[in-house]
N, C-alpha and C positions, 0 to 999 in steps of 0.2 A: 907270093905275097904272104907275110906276115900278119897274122891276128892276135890283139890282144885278148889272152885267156877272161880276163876278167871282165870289158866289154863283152868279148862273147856272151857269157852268163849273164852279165846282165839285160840283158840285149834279149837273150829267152827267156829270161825270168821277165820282163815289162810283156813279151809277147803269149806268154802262159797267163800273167795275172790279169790282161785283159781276155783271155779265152775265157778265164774263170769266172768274170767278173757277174755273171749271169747264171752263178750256181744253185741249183737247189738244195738249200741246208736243212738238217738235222736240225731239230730244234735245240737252240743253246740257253743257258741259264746259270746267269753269273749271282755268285755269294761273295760278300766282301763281308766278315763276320766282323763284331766291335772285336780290335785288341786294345789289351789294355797300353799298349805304348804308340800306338799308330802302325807297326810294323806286321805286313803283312808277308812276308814269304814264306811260303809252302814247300818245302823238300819234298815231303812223302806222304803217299796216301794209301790210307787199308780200310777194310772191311770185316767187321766180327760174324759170326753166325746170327746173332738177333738184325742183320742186314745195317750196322748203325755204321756210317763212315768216320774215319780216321784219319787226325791230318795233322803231321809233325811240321807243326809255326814257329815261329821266329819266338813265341812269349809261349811256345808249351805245348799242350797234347789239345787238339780241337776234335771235339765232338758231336755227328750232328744226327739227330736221331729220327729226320725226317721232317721235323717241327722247329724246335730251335735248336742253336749253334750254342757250348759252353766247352769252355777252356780249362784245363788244367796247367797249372803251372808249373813248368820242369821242375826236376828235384831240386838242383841249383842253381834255378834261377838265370839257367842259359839258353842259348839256342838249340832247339830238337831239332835233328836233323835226318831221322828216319824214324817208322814205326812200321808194323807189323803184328797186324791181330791173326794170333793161332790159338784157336780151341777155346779154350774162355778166357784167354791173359790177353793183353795189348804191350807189344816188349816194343821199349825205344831205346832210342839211343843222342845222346846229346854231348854237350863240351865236359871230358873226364868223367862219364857218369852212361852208364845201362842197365836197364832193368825191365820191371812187368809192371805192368796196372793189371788190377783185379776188380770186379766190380761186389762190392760189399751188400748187407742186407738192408740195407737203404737204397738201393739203387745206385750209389756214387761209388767212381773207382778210386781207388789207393795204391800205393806206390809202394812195390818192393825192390829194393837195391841186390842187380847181380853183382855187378862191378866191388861193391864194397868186399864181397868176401873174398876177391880174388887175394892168395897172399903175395903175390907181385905184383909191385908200382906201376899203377898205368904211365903212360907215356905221358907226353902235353900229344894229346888228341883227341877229332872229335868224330864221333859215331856215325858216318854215311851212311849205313848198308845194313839191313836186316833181312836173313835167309832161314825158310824155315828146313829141315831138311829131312825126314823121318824124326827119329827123337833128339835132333838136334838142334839148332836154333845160334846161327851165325853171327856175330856183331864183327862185322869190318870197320877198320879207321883206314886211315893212310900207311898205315906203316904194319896192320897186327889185323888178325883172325882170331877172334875170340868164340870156340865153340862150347858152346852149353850143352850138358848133356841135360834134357827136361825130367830123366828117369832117376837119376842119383843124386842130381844139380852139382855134379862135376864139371870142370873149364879146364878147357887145354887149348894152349897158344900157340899163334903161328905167328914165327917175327920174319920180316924184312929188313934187309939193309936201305933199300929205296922205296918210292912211292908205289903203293897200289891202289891205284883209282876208283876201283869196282871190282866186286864178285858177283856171278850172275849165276843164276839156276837154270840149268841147262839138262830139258828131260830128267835124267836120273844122278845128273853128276854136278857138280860144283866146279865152275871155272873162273878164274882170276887171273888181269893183266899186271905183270910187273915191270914196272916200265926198264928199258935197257936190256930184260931180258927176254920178254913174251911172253907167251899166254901158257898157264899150268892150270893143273885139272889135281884135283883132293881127290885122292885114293885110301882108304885104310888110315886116315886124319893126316895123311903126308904130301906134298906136295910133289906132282909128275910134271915133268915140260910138254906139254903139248906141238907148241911150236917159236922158232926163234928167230922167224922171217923179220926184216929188218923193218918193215912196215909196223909189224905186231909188237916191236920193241919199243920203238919212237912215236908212233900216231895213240893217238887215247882211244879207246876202244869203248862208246859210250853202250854196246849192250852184246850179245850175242843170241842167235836163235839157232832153232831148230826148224828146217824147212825144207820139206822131204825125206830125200835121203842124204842133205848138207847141213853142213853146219855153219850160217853163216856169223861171220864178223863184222859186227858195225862200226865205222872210226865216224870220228867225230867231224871230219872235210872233204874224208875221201869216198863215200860210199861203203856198198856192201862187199865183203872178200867170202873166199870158200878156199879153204885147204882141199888141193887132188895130188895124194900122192906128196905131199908135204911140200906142192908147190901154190902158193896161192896164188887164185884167180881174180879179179873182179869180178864182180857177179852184174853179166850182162843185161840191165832193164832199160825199158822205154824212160823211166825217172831221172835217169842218170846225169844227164844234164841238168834236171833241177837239183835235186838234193847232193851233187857237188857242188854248185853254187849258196848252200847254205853251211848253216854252221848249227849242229846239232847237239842237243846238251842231254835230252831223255828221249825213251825211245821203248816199245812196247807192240808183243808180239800179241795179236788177239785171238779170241777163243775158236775165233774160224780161221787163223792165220796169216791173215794179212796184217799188217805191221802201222805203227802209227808212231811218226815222228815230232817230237818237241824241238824247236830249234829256241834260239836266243834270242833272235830280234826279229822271225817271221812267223812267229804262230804256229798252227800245227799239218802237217802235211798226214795226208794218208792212203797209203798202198796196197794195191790187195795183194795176194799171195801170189803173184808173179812178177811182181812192183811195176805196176800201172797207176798211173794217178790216180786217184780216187774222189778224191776232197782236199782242198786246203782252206783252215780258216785262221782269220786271223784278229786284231783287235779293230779292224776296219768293218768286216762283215761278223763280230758281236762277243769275241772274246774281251772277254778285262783287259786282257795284257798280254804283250807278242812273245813275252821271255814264258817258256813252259821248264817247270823246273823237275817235274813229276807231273806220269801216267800211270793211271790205275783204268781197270775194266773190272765193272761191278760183276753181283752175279746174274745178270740181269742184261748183263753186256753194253751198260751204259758206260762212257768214258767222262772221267774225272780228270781235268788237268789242274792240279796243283803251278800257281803262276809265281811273278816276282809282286804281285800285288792282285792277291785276291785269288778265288776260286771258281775256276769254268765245267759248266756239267752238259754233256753231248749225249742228248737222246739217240743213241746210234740205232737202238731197234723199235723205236719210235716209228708208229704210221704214217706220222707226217714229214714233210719236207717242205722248206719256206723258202721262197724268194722272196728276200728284201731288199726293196728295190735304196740302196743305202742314198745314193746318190740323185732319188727325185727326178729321178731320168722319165720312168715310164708315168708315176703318179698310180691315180687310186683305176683299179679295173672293174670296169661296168660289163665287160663282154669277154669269151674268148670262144676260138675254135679253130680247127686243124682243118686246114688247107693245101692238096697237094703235099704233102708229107711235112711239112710247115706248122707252128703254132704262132696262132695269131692273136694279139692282142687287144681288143679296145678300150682305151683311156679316155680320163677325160684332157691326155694330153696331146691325143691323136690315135694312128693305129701301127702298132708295132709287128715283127715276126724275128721269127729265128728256125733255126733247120732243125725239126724235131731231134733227140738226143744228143745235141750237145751242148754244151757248158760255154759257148760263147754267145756273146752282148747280144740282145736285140735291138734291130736295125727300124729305122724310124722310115715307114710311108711318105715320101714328102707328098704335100697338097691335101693332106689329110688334118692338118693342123688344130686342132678343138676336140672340141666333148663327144664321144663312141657313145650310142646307147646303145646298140646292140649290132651281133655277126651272124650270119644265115647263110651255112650252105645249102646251098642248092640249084640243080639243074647244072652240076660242074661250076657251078658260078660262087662266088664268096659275095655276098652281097653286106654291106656297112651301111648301117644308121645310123649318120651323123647329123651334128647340130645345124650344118650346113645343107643336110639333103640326103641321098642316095649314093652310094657309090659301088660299083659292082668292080669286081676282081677276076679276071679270066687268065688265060694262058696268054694275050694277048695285053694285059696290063691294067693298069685302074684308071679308071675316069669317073667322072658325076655326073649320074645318072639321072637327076632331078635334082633342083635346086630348092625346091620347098622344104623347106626347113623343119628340121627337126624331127627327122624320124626316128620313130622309139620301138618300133617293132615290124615284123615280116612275117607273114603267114601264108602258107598257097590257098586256094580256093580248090575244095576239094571235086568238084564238079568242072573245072576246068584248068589246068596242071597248068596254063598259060599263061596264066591270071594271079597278080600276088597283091592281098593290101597289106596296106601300110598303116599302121596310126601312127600320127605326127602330131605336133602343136596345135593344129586346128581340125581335127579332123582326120577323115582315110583318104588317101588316095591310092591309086589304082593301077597296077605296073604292068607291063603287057610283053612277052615275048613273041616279035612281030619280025620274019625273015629270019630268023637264026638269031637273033639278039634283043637282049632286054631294053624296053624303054619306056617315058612316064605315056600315061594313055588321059587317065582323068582326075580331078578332085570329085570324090564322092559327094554331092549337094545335099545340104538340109542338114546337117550335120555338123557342128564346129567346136565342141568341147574335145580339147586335149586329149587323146586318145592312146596309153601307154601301153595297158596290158589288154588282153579279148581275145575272145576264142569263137568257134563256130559251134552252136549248138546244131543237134542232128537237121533240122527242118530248112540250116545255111542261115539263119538269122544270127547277128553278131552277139554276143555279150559281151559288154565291155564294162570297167572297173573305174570307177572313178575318185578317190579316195574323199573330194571333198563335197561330191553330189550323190554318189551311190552308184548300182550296177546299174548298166542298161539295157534294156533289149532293144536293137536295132534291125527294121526288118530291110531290105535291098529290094531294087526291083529288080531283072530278071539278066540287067548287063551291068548294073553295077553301076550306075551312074548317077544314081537317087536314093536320098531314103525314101520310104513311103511313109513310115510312122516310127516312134522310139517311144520306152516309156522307163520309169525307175521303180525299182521294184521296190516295195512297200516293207516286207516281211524280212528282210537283211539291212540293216544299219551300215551305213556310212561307216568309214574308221580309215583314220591312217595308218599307212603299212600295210593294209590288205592288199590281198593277193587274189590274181585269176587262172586258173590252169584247167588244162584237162586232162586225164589217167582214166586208160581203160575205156575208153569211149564214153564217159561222165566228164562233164565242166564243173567242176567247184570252187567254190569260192570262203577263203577263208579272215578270218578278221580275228578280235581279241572275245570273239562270242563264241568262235569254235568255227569247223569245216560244217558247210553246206552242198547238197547237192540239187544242182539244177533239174529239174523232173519235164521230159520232152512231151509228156502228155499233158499235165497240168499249167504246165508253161510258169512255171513256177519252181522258187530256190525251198529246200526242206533241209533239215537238219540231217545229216551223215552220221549218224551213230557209231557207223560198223569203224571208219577211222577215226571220230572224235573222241571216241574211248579208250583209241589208244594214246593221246596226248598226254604227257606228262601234269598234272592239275597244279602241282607245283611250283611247274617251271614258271618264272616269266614271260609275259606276252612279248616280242620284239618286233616281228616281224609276219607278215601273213603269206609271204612271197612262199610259190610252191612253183616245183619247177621240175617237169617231166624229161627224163633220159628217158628216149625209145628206144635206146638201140640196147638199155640193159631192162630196160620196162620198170624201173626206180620213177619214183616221186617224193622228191625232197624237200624238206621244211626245217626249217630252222628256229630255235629258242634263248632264251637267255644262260640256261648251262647246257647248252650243246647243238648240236644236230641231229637231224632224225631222215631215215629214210623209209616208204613201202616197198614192198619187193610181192609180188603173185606170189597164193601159197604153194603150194607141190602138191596136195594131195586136194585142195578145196580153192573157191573162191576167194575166200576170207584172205587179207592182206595181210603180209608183216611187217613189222614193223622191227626197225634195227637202228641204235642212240649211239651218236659218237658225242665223246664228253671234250668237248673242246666250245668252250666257254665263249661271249661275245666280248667281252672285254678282252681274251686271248685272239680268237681270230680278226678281230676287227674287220669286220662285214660291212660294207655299206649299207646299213638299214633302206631293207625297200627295194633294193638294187640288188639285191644278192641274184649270182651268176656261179653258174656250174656247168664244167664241161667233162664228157667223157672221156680221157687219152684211149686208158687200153686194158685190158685185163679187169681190175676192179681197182681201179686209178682210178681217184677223179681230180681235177683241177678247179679251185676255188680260188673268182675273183677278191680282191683283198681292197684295202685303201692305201698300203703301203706294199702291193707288191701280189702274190697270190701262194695259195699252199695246195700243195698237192697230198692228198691223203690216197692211200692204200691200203683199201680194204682188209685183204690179206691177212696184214702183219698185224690186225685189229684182234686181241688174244684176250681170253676172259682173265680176269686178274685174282691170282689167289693172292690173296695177304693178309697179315696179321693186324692186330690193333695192340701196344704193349701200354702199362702202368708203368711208366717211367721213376717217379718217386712220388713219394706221402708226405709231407707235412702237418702236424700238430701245433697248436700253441693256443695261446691267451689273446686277451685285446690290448693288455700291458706289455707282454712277455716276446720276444722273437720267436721265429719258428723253431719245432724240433723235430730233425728226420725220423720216419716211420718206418720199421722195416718190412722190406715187403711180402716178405714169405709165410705167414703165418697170422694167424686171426689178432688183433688188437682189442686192448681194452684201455682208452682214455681215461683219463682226471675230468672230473666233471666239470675245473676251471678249462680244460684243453678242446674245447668245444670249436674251435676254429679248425678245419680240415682243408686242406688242397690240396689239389692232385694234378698230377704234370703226365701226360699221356701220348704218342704220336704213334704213327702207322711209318714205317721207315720206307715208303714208298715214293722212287723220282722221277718226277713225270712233270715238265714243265708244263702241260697244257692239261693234266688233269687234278684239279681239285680236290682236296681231302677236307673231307668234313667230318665231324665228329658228331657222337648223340652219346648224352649220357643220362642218367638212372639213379638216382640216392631211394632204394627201397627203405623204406621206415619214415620217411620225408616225404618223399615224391614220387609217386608208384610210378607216374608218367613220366614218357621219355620225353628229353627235353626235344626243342627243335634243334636242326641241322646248324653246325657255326664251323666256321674255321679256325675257331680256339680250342685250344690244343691245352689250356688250362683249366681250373675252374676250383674257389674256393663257396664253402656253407660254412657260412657264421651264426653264430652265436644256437648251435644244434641242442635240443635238451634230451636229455640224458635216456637210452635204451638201444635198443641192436637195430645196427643199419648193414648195406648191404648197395657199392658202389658199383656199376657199372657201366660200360663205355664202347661202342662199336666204332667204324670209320666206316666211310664212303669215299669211291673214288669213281666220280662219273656216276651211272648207278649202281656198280658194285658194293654192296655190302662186304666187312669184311670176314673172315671165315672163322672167327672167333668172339666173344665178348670177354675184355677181359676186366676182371672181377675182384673186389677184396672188400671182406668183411671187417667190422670191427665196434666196439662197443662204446658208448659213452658213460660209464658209471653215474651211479645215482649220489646227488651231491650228501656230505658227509651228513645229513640230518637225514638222510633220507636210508644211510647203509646198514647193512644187515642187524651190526654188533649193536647202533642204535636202536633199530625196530627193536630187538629183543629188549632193551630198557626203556623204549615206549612201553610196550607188553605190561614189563613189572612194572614200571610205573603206572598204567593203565590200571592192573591189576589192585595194585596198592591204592589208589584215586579212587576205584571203583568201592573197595573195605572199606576204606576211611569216608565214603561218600554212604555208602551202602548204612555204617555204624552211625554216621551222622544223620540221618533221614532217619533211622528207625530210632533214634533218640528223638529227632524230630517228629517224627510220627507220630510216639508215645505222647510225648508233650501238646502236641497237635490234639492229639488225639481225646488227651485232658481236659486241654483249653478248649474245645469243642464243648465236653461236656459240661464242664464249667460254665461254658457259655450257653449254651442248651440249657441246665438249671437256670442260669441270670436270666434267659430269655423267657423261661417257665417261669419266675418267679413274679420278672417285671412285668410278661402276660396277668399269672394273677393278681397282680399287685394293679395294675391296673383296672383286671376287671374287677376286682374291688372298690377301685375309686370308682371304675364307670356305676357301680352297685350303689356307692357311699352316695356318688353325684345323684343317680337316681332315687337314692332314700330323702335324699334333703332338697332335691327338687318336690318329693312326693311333701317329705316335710315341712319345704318354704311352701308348697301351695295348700298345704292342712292349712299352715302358719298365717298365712294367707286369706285364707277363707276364716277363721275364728278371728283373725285381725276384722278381715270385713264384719264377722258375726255381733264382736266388740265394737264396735264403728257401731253397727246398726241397734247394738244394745242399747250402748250408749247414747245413740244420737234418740234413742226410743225414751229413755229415762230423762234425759235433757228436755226431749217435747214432754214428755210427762210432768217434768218438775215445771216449767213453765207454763205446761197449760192449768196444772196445783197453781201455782203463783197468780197467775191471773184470775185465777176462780176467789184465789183469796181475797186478793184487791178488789174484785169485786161486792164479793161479800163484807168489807171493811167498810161500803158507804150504805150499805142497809141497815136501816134503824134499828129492825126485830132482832134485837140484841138475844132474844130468848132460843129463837130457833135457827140464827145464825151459827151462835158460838159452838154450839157440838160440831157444824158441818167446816167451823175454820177448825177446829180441835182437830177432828178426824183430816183434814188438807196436811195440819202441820207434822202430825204423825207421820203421815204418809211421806212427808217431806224429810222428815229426818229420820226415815225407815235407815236401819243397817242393812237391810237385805238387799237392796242395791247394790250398795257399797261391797257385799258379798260376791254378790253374785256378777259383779265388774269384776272383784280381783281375782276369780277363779278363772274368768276368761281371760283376762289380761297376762293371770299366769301360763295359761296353756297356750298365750298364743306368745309369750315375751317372757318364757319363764324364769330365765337367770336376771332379768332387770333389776327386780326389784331387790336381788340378793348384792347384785354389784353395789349398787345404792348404800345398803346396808352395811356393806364392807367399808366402803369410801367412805360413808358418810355416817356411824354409828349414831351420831346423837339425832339423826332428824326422829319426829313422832311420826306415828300411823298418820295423821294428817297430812304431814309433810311426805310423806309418802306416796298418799292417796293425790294428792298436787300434782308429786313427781310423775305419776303415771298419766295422769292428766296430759302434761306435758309432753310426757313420751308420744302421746298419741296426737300430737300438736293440736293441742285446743286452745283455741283461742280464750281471755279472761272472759271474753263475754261467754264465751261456750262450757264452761267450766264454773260461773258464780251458779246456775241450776241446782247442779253436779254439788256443790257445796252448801247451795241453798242459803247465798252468802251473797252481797252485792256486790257490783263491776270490782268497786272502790277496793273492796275487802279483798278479793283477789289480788288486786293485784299488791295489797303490803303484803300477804303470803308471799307470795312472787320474792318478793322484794328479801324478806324474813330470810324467804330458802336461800335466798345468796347470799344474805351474812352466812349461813351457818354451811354453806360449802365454800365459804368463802374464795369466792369468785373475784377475776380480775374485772376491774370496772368495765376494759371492752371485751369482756367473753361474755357473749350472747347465754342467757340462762338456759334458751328450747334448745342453741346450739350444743352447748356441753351436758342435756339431756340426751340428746339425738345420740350421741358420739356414743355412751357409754354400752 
């Protein structure tokens, strides 16, 4: 009977890709970086010594530094189609055009042309293949060998009549397929025939290796060949039936020898160094894209596959390994554990298994149908908590073992190994290993709140965790059939997420307040210092779930950037504690639910929501890495930026006050996080917080010396450097040196001229002071002079005063005198005795018209009014003594009748005086005569 070849193969290729379909992968992490024309394919991929990857694109030279991805655009504008970083240069090769990038003192690379100096005409070809070779430095096209010498920058060609597909480095030699004629080997820059088997003429030969003591031949349909004796062999592997059934295009020998193939339309296949399958992954289980067009191995022994659309990176030395469950088969896993050499799964879509180490499907439980909360061996038994009940697993098969519902955990009673409870949906019930076989015995009474997690404190009373009531203690009575009493404990808070376990013969209980420890004498929960000191303060609270491995004596907890486990110390008590940085947003954990099983060695296996990841302790390595200053930026708030270079101290424009700085740690690790801290000493002494930007500008900075710096974290490694760069802000143009010094003179001159003008001022001042000082002396005297003058002529007006009253009283003395003469006289005028009358009127009228009065008035009237009578005399020259004698009458306002005495003159006669005096002052009819006396 005849087979067709190609059914065959495919026929094992559906029967392999369902063995595989249940692999645990590396973790993969796809880049599709922006191009600028949409076009993504990747030829070739390298690596510089600052660890930065390289990837000749479809639109140019891609670069990625850890942080971000930036492109250079080929020289002309074409397709790159190899690159290769040796020592500090990046040499590509593209359509008619090869050369170096260089990285300048800016940080950016630039573009020097080999090709142009060659003096012979490149062909129409484009640049496949870059080979570094001691001081050599290969550019293969199709058709030429173009070798560079890097010591003299000499080129010398190698032509072909037909196609050469590829050159490959091979240990210490250089070999290259020609097609028609087979495989040659560079000797001495000349080309030697290695071999001319008909195979090696006509089949493409997508790579060659070195693998032991052969040397094998890859073709691109057929498998692997070896020359013995210049006959070639196939090279007999278990793979051989798959990778002839593919179609291979790149292809890579790795640092430990095993080999890894890029095919065209199945992803990537990988062998180890006996060609054993290994792995295959493809764009189903998490590549971009199933065309691999280039493989590269970091130094780091991570694999990069360059695709037909986008960039695939394979944590190959990576701790963990993922099962994603792509097709929603298993769902999210609450439970697992190993069974009879078996791993066993519980979902919430039932309970699965598979035959420990190998890579085919897991097979579904029938009658197990629903939600796993948890898997307990023991007593040879598998026992499952499901939403349906109990179900136990022996050599003999599964059945369900109680139908009450919803058990969520299994524990033995340590006091009776026959005895297991249960918490379920309402409460515990009670399982009983009765004749050789397990079965339900009792519901625990008194008791009926949800019962998930609990443990057994020393004295056999329960503790149980209840996220929306609090812990409880639950006492039993002596068969387990009752409670006696429960209570919530006061002094630990409720919280969602919390968790109950026990390590070490201690029950703790933890939440977002920190781990507590249950104390068996005081019967009471206390704060655990000795582990809650060592929690990250950090982290995020997520979860309080803690979960004891006894068979490695670990207790595990989990946080918002990683996991954490204790481990006994070796020399003391005191626990350790040891952080894997694998993020909850990376592992996606069921909060609350988290599950962890032991496999084997320092394996453990972590239930997932999409599948579970197996981490290996092991390969868990402390990470040295760098942090670099990638480029500087300057500028204005007007202005664009201007690159800064980075080697050497800077000194800004005091308009160039705006700074950025571009930074990354060139570290790839799908699952661990870099973060960065950085420092502007002269600003900000303080480091900032942790972020995952990887950039950072200060604006609008004034002017003096700063001093930037910048670390990374990854997980909680620090990195092993801080890198640094100084630089200065100058002081703005009024404020710079040449200026200060014509402040100075200017100062200095301001100060003269200030200095010249004050002691002008001073003097002047100092004038006008005294100036003022004398006026103030003088108006002093001058005043106490008036005050002198004022008191002379108060003294004066009251003389004045007092001789005025003395003249008053003279007066008014002469007046009664002359009247009471008058009336003596009148009297005596009606007595007859004319004899002895007449002397005595004789002597009255003497008396009467005495001058000595009249005297002795105007003496007083002068001292007391002494210019009156002189103004009078001026004004009025013509009046007589009479007129006079009137006028002062007047002055002293006497009335006619007071005044005819005075005159010795009747009422009558006064007053034509009166009268007489104003003609001769001639007086206006209404100007009062006593008033224009008065006035004068």
């Amino acid at each position: 009977m005849k087979f067709n070849k190609t059914i065959v193969f495919n026929f094992l290729l559906i029967l392999f890709s369902i063995g595989i379909c249940a692999q645990e992968l590396p973790p993969i992490k796809n880049y599709s970086p922006t191009i600028y024309n949409g076009e993504n394919q990747n030829w070739s991929i390298s690596q510089s010594k600052e660890k930065y990857i390289y990837v000749a694109n479809n639109s140019g030279l891609l670069e990625f530094d850890g942080a971000k991805w930036r492109i250079y655009a080929s020289p002309n504008n074409t397709v790159m189609r190899s690159v290769n970083a040796h020592e500090n240069k990046i040499y590509t090769g593209c359509y008619m055009e090869f050369g170096y990038w260089k990285r300048n003192e800016f940080g950016n690379l630039y573009y020097t042309s080999i090709s142009s100096k060659i003096k012979e005409s490149l062909i129409e070809e484009d640049f496949w293949n870059i080979l570094n070779f001691d001081n050599w430095v290969l550019f293969q096209s199709l058709n030429r060998i173009y070798i560079y010498n890097t010591i003299d920058e000499s080129i010398k060609i190698i032509n072909y009549d037909t196609q050469l597909p590829k050159a490959f480095k091979v240990g210490d030699g250089i070999y290259f397929q020609k097609m028609e004629e087979g495989v040659f080997k560079i000797e001495n820059g000349k080309p030697v025939l290695v071999s001319d088997h008909p195979l090696l003429r006509n089949s493409i030969l997508v790579n060659i290796f070195k693998s032991d003591d052969k040397i094998l031949y890859q073709t691109q349909n057929e498998g692997f060949y070896y020359l013995n004796n210049k006959e070639l062999i196939k090279w007999n592997i278990a793979a051989n039936s798959i990778i002839s059934a593919i179609s291979v295009y790149s292809s890579l020998q790795l640092s430990d020898g095993s080999f890894v193939l890029g095919t065209i339309s199945d992803g990537m296949y990988h062998l180890d160094k006996n060609g054993n399958l290994l792995l295959h992954v493809n764009q189903e289980k998490g590549l971009n894209n199933n065309t691999i067009l280039a493989i590269f191995e970091d130094v780091e022994n991570n694999l990069w596959l360059g695709l037909d659309n986008g960039i695939s990176f394979i944590n190959f030395n990576s701790p963990f390994k993922i099962y994603n469950d792509f097709r929603g088969k298993l769902g999210a896993v609450y439970a697992s554990a190993i069974f009879n050499n078996k791993l066993y799964l519980g979902t919430n879509q039932g309970l699965f298994y598979k035959n420990l180490g190998t890579n085919y499907d897991f097979t579904f439980i029938n009658g197990t149908e629903g939600q796993v909360w948890c898997l307990k061996v023991y007593d040879n038994t598998l026992f499952c908590g499901h939403n349906k009940g109990t179900f136990v697993l022996n050599d003999s098969g599964i059945k369900l073992l109680s139908d009450m519902m919803g058990t969520m955990e299994i524990k033995p009673v340590k006091k009776n190994k026959n005895l297991l409870i249960q918490g379920c949906y309402s409460g515990f019930n009670v399982i009983e290993k009765k004749n050789g076989s397990w079965q339900f015995r009792n519901k625990i009474k008194g008791f009926n709140p949800t019962s998930r997690y609990f443990e057994f404190a020393k004295d056999g009373s329960i503790l149980m965790n209840h996220e929306y009531k609090g812990v409880f203690r639950i006492e039993l009575n002596n068969d387990y059939t009752e409670v006696l009493n429960y209570r919530i404990f006061k002094n630990v808070q409720k919280a969602l997420r919390s968790g109950i376990a026990s390590y070490q013969g201690d029950v703790l209980y933890t939440s977002n307040l920190g781990i507590f420890k249950f104390n068996d004498e005081f019967k009471n929960f206390e704060k655990n210092t000795l582990l809650d000191n060592y929690l990250v303060k950090d982290d995020s609270y997520v979860s309080g779930r803690l979960i004891n491995i006894e068979s490695t004596k670990t207790l595990w907890g989990f946080t918002e950037k990683g996991m954490f486990y204790f481990s006994p110390g070796k020399l003391n008590n005191v626990s350790n504690i040891s952080k894997i940085p694998l993020e909850a947003t990376s592992r996606k954990f069921i909060a609350g639910f988290e599950n962890v099983l032991h496999l084997k060695d320092e394996s453990y296996l972590f239930g997932a929501s999409e599948g579970y990841i197996i981490v290996d302790l092991k390969k868990i390595k402390p990470l040295d890495f760098a942090v670099h200053i990638n480029s500087i930026d300057k500028g204005t708030i007007n202005i664009g930026s201007i690159p800064v270079a980075l080697n050497s101290e800077a000194a800004f424009k005091n308009k160039e006050n705006n700074v950025s700085f571009k930074f990354s740690a060139p570290e790839y690790y799908k699952y661990a996080e870099i973060n960065y801290q950085y420092q502007l000493k002269g600003m900000y002494d303080e480091w900032s917080a942790w972020s995952k930007e990887s950039e950072v500008i200060f604006k609008n900075l004034p002017y003096g010396d700063y001093t930037f710096n910048v670390k990374a974290r990854i997980g909680g490694k620090i990195s092993n450097n801080v890198a640094t760069f100084s630089f200065t802000i100058k002081r703005p143009w009024y404020l710079s040196n040449e200026i200060i010094v014509v402040y100075v003179l200017l100062f200095f001159v301001l100060w003269s001229l200030i200095h010249t003008l004050y002691k002008r001022y001073y003097t002047k001042q100092k004038k006008s002071l005294m100036d003022k000082k004398q006026r103030e002396f003088s108006l002093t005297q001058l005043e106490n002079e008036k005050e002198i003058m004022k008191l002379r002529n108060e003294k004066l007006q009251s003389e004045i005063e007092s001789k005025t009253r003395e003249l008053s009283a003279s007066t008014m003395s002469i007046i009664k005198k002359n009247e009471l003469l008058n009336t003596i006289k009148n009297e005596l005028g009606d007595v007859k005795d004319d004899q002895n009358v007449k002397p005595v009127i004789k002597i009255i009228n003497k008396n009467l018209s005495n001058t000595s009065d009249w005297e002795m008035f105007q003496e007083a009237f002068n001292n007391a009014d002494s210019d009156f009578l002189k103004k009078v005399k001026v004004a009025h020259p013509n009046l007589t003594p009479n007129d006079l004698r009137l006028c002062a009458y007047l002055r002293l306002n006497l009335s006619s009748k007071e005044i005819a005495p005075l005159l010795n003159i009747s009422d009558r006669s006064v007053e034509i005086k009166r009268y007489r005096l104003r003609k001769k002052m001639d007086l206006a009819h209404e100007k009062s005569l006593v008033e224009y006396i008065l006035e004068l």
